[in-house]
C-alpha positions as CSV (number, residue, x, y, z in Angstrom):
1,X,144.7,140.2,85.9
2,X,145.3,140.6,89.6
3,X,148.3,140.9,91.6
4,X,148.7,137.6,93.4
5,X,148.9,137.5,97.0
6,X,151.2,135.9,99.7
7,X,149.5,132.6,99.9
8,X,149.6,132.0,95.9
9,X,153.3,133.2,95.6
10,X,153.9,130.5,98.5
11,X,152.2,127.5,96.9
12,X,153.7,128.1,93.6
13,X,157.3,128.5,94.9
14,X,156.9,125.2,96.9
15,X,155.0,123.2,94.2
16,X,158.1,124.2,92.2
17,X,160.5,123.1,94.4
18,X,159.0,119.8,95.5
19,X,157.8,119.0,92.0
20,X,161.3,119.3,90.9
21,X,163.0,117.8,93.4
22,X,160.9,114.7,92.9
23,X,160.9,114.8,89.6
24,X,165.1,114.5,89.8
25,X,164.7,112.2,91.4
26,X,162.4,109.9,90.2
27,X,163.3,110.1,86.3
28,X,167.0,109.5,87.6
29,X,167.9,111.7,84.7
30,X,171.7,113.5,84.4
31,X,171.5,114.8,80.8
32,X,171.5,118.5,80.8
33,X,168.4,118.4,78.2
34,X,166.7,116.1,80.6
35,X,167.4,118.1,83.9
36,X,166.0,121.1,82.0
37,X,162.7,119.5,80.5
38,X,162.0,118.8,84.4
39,X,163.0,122.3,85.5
40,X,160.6,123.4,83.1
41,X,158.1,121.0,83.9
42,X,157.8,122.1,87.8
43,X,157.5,125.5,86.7
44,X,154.9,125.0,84.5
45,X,153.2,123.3,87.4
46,X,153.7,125.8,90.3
47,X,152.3,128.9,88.0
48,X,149.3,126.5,87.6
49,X,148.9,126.2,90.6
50,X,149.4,129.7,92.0
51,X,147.4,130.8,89.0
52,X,144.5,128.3,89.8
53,X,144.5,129.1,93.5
54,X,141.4,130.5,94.7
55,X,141.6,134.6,95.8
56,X,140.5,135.5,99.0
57,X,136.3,135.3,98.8
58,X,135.4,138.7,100.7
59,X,136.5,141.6,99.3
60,X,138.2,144.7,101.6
61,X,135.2,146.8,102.7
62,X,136.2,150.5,102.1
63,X,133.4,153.4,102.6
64,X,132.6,155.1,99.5
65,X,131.8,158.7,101.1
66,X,134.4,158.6,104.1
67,X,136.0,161.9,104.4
68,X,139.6,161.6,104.0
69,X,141.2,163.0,107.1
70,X,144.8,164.7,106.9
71,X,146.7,165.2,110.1
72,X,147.5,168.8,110.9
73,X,150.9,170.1,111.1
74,X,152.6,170.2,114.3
75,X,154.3,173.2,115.5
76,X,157.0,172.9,118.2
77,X,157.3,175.8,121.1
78,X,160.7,176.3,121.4
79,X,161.1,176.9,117.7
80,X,160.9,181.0,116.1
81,X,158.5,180.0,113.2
82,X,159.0,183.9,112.4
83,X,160.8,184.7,108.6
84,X,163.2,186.9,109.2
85,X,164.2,186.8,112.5
């Protein structure tokens, strides 16, 4: 399973929130039992809906026989890059 990106971990997290919130207060519940059936409840439903989220549809194009290029070292003038000196 894939890593899940920005847009899922932000839909989720405010699904959870808002679902909860509402849920509060619409059941009007204050048992402890109760407030944690509907905590569990809104996060049942935001990892539903981060998990059921569509992924982004094009895929990151990346050439397959690029050369990888590695900067080369840079040497400053001033410095004696001598051993033993």
């Amino acid at each position: 399973m894939q890593r899940p990106n920005a847009a899922q971990l932000t839909y989720g997290s405010a699904t959870v929130v808002l679902t909860t919130v509402a849920l509060l207060l619409l059941s009007c519940t204050t048992t402890p039992l109760g407030i944690a059936v509907v905590c569990a409840v809104g996060l049942l439903l935001g990892a539903l809906v981060a998990v059921t989220m569509p992924v982004r549809g094009r895929p990151v194009n990346t050439p397959v026989d690029e050369e990888i290029r590695v900067p080369a070292q840079r040497v400053s003038a001033g410095i004696d890059t001598r051993i033993g000196s």
